[in-house]
C-alpha positions in Angstrom: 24.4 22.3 -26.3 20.9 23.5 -27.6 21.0 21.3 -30.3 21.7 18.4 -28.1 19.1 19.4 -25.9 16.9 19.4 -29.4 17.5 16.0 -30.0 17.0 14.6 -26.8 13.7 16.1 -26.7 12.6 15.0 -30.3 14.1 11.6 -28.6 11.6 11.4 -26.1 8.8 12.1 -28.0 9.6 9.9 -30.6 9.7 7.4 -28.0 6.5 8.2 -26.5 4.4 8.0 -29.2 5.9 5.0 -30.2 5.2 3.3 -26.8 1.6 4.9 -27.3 1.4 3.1 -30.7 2.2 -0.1 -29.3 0.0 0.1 -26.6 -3.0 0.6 -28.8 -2.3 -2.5 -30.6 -1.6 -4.3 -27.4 -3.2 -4.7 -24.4 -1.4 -2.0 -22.5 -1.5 1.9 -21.5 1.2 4.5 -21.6 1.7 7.1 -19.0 4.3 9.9 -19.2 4.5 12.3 -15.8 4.4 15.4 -17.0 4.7 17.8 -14.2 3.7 17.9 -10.6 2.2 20.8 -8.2 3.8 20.8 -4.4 1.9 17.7 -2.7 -1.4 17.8 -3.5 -1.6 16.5 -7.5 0.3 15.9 -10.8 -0.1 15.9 -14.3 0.1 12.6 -16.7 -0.1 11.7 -19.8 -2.2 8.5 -20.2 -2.6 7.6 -23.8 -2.4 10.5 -25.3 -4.7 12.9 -22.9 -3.6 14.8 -20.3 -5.2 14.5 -16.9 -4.9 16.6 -14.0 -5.2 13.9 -10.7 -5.5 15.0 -7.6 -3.9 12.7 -4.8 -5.7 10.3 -3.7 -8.3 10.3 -6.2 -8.8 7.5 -8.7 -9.1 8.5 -12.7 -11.3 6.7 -14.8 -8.4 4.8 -15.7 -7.7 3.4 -12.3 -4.6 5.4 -11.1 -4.5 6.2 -7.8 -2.0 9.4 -6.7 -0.6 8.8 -3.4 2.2 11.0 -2.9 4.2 13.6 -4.3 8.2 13.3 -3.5 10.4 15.8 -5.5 10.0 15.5 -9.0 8.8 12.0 -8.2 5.0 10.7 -7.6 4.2 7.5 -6.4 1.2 6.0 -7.5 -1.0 2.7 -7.8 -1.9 1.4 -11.3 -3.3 -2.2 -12.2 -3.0 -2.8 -8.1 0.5 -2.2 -7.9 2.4 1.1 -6.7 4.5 2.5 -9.1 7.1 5.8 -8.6 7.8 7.5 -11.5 9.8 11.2 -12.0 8.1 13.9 -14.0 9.3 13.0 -17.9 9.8 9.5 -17.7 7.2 7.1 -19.9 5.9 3.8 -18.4 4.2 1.1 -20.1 1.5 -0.8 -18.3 0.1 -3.9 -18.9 -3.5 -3.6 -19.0 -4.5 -7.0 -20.4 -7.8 -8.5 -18.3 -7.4 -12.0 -20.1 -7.0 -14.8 -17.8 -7.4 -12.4 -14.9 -10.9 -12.7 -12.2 -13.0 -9.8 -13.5 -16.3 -8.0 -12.8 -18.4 -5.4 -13.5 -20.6 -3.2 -12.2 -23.4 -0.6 -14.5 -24.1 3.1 -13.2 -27.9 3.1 -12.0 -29.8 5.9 -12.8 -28.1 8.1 -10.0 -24.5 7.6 -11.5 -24.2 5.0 -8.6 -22.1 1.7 -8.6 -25.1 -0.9 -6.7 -24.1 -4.4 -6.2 -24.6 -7.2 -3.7 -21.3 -8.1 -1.5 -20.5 -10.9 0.6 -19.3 -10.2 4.0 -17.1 -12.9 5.8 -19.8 -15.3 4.3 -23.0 -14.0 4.9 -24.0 -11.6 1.8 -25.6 -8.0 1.8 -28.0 -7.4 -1.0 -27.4 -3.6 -1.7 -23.9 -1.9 -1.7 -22.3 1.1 -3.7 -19.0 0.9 -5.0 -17.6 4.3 -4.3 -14.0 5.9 -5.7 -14.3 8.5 -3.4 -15.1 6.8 0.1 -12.1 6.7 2.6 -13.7 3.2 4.2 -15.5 0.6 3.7 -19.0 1.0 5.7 -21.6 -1.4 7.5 -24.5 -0.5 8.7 -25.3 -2.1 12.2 -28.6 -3.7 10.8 -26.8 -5.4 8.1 -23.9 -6.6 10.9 -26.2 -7.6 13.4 -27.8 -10.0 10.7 -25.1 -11.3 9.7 -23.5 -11.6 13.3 -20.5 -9.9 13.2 -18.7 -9.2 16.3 -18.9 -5.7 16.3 -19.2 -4.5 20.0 -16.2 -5.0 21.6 -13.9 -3.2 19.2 -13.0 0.4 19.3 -15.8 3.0 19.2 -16.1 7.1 18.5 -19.6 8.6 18.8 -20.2 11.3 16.2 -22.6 13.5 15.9 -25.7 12.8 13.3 -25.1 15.3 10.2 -28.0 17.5 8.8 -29.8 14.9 5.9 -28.5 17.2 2.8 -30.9 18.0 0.0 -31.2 15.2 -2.8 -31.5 16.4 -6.4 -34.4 14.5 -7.2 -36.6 15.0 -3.7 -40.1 15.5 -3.7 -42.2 18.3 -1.9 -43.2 15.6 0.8 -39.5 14.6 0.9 -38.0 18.1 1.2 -40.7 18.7 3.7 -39.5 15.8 6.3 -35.9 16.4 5.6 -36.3 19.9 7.1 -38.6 18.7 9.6 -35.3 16.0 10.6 -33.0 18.6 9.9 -34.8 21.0 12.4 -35.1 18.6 15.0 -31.3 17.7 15.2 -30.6 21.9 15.4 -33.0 22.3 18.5 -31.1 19.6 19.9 -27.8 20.8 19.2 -28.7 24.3 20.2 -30.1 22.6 23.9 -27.1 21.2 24.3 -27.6 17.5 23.4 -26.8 16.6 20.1 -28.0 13.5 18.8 -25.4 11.5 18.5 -24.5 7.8 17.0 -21.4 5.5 17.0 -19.1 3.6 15.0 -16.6 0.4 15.4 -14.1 -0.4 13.9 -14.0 -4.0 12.4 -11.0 -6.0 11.2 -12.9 -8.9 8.2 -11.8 -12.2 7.3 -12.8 -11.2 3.4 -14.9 -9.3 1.3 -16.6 -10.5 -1.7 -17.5 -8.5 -5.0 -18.9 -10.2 -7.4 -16.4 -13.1 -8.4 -13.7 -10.8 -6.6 -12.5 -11.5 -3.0 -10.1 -9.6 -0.8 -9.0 -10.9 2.6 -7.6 -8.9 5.9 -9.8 -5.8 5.2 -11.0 -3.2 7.4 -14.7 -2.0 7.7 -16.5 0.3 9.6 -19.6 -0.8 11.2 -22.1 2.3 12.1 -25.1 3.3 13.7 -25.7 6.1 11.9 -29.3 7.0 11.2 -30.7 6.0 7.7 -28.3 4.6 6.4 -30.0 2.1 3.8 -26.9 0.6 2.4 -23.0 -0.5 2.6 -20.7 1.6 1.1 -17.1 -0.1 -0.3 -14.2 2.4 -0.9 -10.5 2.9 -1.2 -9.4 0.0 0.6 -11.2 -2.5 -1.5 -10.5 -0.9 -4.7 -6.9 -0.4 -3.9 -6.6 -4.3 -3.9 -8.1 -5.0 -6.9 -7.2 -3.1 -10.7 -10.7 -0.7 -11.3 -11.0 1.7 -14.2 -14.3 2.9 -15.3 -15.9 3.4 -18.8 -19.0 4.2 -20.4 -20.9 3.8 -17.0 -19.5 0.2 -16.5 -16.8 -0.1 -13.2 -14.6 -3.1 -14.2 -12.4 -4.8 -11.5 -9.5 -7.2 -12.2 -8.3 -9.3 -9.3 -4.3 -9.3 -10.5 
């Protein structure tokens, strides 16, 4: 029986780092599950290198854990959801080549800028971010555009303290407290300053040469907010991965 076992092991990685061999002269990537901790996170194997992913995080190589069942996890790669248990090997096509494609460079702040286009009307400064649960509009940049924003569900939340920024100067630190100061004294009276959000269903949402229709956004009122923010839901429509400060995204 241990000697059976022996084999089926030397199997499986005989068959692994074949797949990994083909996939480096091909345009794919291999994943093997490896293990996987309660709900929160797994372990793969994605050509070659471990990586610890937490769920609902997206690796550099665009996968996307979603849930944990079992031994199972379920996961979206390339834009399409995948469930795998803990030892199998997958091989994913990751060829771009006749696919819609664009990229976005880092800016100096590790940020992903870009212009979008809104249900037509185009925003000149949004940041493509992994980590953001929505997709956000600030009211300035809806009004503009005239999106019907108004009459759909609201929440009023409170305005957050303005965190410190890395790279803030004296005069900067000194209005941030000043702000910061002014929103305790309110709080502390009783009357927190406070700002509101709606929810917005969009006919489509342009990236670059990328467009995704039926999507949620958020429109909000929050103070200073200079920019739009696209998350989750855009990027879990499209195929991202992100290399050498560059965010590529195939439309599959």
């Amino acid at each position: 029986m241990a000697y059976l076992e022996t084999l089926l092991r030397r199997a499986r990685v005989t068959f692994t780092l074949l797949l990994v061999a083909f996939a480096s002269s091909a345009s794919a990537t291999t994943l093997q599950l490896q293990s996987v901790s309660a709900a929160s996170s797994a372990r793969f194997l994605i050509d070659g290198v471990a990586r610890d992913v937490a769920r609902d995080r997206f690796t550099d190589e665009g996968l996307l854990l979603e849930k944990i069942d079992g031994d199972y996890a379920v996961f979206l790669i390339n834009g399409e959801r995948r469930r795998m248990r803990v030892g199998e090997t997958l091989l994913v096509d990751s060829q771009t080549q006749g696919f819609i494609t664009h990229q976005v460079r880092a800016d100096q702040k590790n940020r992903y800028m870009t212009p979008i286009t809104v249900n037509g009307g185009v925003i000149a400064v949004a940041e493509i971010d992994r980590n953001a649960d929505t997709i956000v509009i600030s009211s300035a940049d809806a009004d503009r555009l005239g999106l019907p924003y108004k009459d759909k569900p609201a929440r009023s939340l409170r305005v957050p303290a303005t965190p410190r920024a890395a790279d803030e100067t004296k005069e900067q630190r000194e209005q941030r407290e000043a702000r910061n100061a002014e929103l305790a004294k309110a709080a502390k009276d009783g009357k927190p300053v406070m700002y509101k959000t709606y929810t917005l269903p969009l006919n489509s949402l342009r990236v670059g040469n990328i467009d995704v229709y039926g999507i949620t956004a958020v429109v909000s009122e929050k103070p200073g907010l200079t920019h739009a923010v696209v998350g989750k839901p855009f990027l879990r429509r499209v195929a991202p991965s992100w290399s050498n400060r560059t965010l590529t995204m195939v439309r599959r």
